[in-house]
C-alpha positions in Angstrom: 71.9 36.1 24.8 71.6 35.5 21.2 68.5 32.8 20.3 69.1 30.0 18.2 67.9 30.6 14.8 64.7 28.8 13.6 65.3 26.5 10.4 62.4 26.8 8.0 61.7 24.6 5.2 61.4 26.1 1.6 57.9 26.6 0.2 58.6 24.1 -2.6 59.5 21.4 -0.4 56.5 21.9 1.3 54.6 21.5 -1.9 56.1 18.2 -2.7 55.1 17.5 0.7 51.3 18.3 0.8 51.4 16.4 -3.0 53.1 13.6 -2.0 50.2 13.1 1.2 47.6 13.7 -1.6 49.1 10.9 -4.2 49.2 8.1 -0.7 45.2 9.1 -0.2 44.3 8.7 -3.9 46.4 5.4 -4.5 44.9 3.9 -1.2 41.4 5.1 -2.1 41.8 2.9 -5.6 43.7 0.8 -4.8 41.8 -0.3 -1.8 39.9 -3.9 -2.5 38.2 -4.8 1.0 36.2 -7.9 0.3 32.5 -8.2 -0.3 29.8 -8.2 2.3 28.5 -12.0 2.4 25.2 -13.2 1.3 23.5 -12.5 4.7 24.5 -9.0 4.6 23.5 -8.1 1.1 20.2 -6.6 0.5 19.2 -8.8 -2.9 15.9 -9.8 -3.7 15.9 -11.5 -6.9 15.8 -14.8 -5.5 12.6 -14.2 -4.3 11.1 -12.1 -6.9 11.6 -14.7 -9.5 8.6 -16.5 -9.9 7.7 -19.9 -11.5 5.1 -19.5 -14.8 2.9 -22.2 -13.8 2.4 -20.4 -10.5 1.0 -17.4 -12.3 -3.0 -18.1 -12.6 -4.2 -14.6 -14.0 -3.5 -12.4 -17.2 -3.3 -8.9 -17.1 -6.3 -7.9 -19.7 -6.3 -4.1 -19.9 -4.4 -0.6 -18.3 -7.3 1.6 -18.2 -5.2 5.1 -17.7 -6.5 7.5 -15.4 -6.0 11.2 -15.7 -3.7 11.7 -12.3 -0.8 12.4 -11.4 -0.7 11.0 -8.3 -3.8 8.2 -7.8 -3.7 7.0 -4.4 -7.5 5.2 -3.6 -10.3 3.0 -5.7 -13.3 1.6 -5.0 -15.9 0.2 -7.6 -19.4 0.7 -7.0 -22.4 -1.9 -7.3 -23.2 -1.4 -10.9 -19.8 -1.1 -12.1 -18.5 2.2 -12.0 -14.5 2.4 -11.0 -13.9 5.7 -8.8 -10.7 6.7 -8.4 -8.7 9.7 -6.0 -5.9 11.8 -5.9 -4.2 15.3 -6.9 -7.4 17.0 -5.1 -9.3 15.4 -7.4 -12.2 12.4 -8.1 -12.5 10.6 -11.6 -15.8 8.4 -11.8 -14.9 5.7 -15.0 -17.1 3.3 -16.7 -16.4 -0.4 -16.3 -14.3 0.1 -20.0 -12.3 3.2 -18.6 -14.1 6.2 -20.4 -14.1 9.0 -18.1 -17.8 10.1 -16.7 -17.5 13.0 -14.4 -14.1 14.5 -12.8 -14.4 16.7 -9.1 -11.7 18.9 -8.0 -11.6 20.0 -4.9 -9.4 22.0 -2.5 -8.6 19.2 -0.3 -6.6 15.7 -0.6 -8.7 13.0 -1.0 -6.3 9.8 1.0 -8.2 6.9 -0.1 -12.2 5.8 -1.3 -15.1 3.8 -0.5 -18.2 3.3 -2.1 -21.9 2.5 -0.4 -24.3 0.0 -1.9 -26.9 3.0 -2.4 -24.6 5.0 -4.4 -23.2 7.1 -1.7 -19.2 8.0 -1.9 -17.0 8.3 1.1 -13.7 10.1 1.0 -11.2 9.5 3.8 -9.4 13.4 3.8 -6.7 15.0 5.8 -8.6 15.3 9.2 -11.4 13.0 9.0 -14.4 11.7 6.5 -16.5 13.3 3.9 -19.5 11.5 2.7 -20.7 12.8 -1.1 -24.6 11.4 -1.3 -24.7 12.4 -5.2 -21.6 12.7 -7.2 -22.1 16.2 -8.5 -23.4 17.3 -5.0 -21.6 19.3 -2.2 -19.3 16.5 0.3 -20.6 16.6 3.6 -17.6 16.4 6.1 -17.9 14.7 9.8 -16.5 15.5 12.5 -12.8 16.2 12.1 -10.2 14.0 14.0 -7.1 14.6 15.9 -3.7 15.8 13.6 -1.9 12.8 14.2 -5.1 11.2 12.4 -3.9 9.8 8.6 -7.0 7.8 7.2 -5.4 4.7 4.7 -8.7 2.6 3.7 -12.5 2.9 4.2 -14.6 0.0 4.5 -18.7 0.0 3.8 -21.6 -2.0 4.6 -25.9 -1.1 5.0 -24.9 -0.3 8.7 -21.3 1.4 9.0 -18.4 3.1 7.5 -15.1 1.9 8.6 -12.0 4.3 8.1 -8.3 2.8 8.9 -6.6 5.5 10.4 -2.7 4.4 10.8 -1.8 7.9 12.3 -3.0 6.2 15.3 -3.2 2.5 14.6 -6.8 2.1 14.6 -9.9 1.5 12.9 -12.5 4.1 13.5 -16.6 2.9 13.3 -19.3 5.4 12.3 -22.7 4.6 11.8 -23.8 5.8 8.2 -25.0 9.3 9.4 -21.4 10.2 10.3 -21.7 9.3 14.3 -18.8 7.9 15.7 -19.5 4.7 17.5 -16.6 3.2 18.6 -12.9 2.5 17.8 -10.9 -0.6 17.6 -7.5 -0.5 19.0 -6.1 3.2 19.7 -6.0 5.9 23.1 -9.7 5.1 23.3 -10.2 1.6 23.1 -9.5 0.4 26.9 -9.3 -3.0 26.6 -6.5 -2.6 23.7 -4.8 0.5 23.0 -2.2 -1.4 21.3 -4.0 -3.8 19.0 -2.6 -3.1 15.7 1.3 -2.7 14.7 1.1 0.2 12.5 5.0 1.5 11.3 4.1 3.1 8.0 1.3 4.5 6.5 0.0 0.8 4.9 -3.0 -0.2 6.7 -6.1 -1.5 4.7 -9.5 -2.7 5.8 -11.8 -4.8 3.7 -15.3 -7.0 3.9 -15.0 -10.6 2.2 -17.6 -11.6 0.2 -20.0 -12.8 3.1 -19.7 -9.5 4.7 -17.1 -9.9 7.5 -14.9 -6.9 8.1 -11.0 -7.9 7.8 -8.4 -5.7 8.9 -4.5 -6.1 8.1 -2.0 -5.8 10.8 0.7 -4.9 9.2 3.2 -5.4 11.7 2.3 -8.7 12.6 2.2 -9.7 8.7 -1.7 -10.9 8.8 -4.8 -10.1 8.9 -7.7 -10.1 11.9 -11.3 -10.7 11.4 -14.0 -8.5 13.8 -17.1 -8.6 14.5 -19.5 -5.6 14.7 -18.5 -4.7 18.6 -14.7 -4.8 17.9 -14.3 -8.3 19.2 -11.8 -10.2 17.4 -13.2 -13.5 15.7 -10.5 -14.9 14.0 -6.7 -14.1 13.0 -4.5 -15.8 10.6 -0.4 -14.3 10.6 1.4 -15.8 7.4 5.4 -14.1 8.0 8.3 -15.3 5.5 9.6 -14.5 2.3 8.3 -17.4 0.6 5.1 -17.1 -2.4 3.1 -18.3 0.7 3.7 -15.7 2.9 4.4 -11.7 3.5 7.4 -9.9 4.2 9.0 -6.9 5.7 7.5 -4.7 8.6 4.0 -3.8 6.8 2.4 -6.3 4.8 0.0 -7.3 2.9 -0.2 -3.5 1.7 -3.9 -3.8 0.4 -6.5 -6.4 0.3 -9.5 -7.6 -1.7 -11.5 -10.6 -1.6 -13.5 -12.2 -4.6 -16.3 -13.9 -4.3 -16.3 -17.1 -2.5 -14.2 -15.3 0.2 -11.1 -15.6 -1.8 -8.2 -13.1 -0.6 -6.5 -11.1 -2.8 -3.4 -9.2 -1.6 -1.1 -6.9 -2.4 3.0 -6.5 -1.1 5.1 -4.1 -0.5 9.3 -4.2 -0.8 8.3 -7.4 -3.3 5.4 -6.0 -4.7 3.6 -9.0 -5.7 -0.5 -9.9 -6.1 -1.6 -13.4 -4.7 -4.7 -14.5 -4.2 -5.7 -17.2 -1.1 -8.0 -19.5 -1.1 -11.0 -19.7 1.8 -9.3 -21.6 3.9 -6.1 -18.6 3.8 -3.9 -22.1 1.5 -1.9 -20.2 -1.4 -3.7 -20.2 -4.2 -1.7 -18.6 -6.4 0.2 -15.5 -8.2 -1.8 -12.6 -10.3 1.3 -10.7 -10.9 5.0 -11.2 -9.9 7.3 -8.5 -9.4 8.8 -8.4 -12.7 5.6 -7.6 -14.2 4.1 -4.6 -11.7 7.8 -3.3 -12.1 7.8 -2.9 -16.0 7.4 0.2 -16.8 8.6 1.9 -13.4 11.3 3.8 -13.8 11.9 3.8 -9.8 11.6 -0.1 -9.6 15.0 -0.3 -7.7 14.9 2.3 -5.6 13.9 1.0 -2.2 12.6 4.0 -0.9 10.4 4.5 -3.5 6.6 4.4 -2.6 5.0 0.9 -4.0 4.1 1.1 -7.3 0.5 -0.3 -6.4 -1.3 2.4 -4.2 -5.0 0.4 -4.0 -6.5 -2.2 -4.5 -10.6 -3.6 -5.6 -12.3 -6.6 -7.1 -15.4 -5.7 -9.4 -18.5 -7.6 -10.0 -17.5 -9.6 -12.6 -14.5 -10.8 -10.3 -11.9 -8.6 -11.7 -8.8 -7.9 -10.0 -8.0 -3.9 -10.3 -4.6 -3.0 -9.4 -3.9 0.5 -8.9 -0.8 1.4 -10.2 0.5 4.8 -9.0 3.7 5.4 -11.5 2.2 4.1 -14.6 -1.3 6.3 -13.7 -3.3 3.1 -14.5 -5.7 0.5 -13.1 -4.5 -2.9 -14.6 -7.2 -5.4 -14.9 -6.5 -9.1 -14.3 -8.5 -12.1 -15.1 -8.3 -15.4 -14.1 -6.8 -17.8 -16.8 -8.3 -21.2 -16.2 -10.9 -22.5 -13.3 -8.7 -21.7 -9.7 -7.5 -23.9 -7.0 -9.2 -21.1 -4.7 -12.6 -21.9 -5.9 -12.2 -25.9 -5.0 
């Protein structure tokens, strides 16, 4: 029995075919005009970034460079001096910004504190090193756990404080190195879960009477503590508004002048404010448009924050560490402050 015989189409016809499918697909991809997302769904900031002029209640004075490629803490010691980390390396400055002494080292210092008596602490990879003399050897404590990531130190007569946002908590040491206690984390029992910790922003600071603050980040605030880890007074400021903080993890970093005025940093907006005693806006140091000049990764939104630290000095300074631009800018107040009323 004879079997039908199979029609096959030309090649050239098949050709026409394959360009014709390949015309439909680029006209439709064109052509296509499916209508924009509304205003809830787009991801714009600039309402909020714009920021009245009579709001703004500081100058920036001076950039004093530093030598990094990659500056990450700073702290300011009693008589002046601005030290600065990062890129395995520590720059001492003079109030002016002349370079005095320059450490490298094989390890990363993460961020920087500096003691009353001249003693420098470094918050490293696994732990803290504590350098008595700035030419002398760092003495390193007992190493933590690897999920351990150190963000800010904190220190007084009595203790060093070291944020450690691996594990969302802050981590007490008496000034020898000896671990006394933690506050939130595995270990503390009545709390494991104090602090909201989703990215590696997580600052710790004293005011100017000597109170040790804390920022939880998640909760957009910060916490006051007393000595024993008890918590003495909170104040949460959420919303998108000059008077409050946005996102998941903010404010970033935190100072406080002297009268116990706060100074804070954002990330996502990136914006300085300072608040008053009583935590009432006080007003702007820098709006966004003016960290971002300069930063050549200003609209990329997963771009680390242009500010990586933060410090007040003793002549009530605001330094601003600005990680892309490899300064500190230096703010001053312009006129007497609604936060010193």
């Amino acid at each position: 029995m004879n079997e039908p015989e199979k029609k096959v189409l030309p090649g050239w016809l098949w050709a026409v075919l394959a360009l014709a499918v390949v015309a439909v697909v680029l006209f439709l991809f064109f052509t296509d005009r499916r209508p924009e997302p509304g205003p809830a769904l787009r991801y714009d900031l600039s309402e909020y970034e714009a920021v009245d002029e009579s709001l703004i209640r500081y100058a920036e004075m001076q950039r004093i460079p530093v030598a990094l490629e990659a500056p990450c803490g700073l702290a300011v010691t009693a008589d002046g001096r601005l030290v600065v980390v990062g890129d395995k390396v520590l720059l001492i400055l003079d109030a002016s910004g002349k370079e005095l002494s320059r450490r490298e080292w094989e390890f990363q210092p993460r961020c920087v504190a500096a003691a009353a008596d001249g003693t420098i602490y470094l918050g490293v990879a696994d732990g803290v090193a504590a350098l008595p003399e700035p030419e002398g050897a760092p003495v390193f404590w007992e190493p933590l756990d690897e999920k351990s990531l150190l963000t800010s130190l904190a220190v007084n007569e009595q203790y060093v404080y070291a944020a450690d946002a691996g594990n969302a908590r802050v981590l007490q040491y008496d000034r020898s190195g000896r671990l006394l206690r933690e506050f939130g984390g595995p270990n503390d029992r009545e709390n494991t879960r104090r602090f909201i910790v989703p990215s590696p922003c997580f600052d710790i600071a004293f005011d100017s009477m000597g109170s040790l603050w804390i920022v939880n980040p998640g909760k957009l605030g910060i916490e006051n503590y007393r000595e024993d880890g008890s918590l003495l007074s909170a104040w949460y400021q959420p919303g998108m508004g000059l008077e409050g903080f946005a996102g998941c993890c903010n404010p970033a970093h935190i100072a406080f002048k002297s009268g116990n005025v706060l100074v804070t940093i954002e990330k996502g907006l990136n914006r300085v404010k300072t608040f008053a005693a009583d935590r009432s806006f006080a007003g702007v140091v820098a709006a966004p448009e003016a960290i971002q000049a300069g930063w050549s990764d200003a609209a990329d939104g997963h771009a680390p924050a242009p500010i990586r630290d933060l410090a007040v000095d003793g002549n009530d300074r605001i330094l601003a560490l600005h990680g892309p631009l490899q300064c500190i800018l230096v703010f001053e107040a312009l006129a007497p402050q609604k936060e010193m009323e």
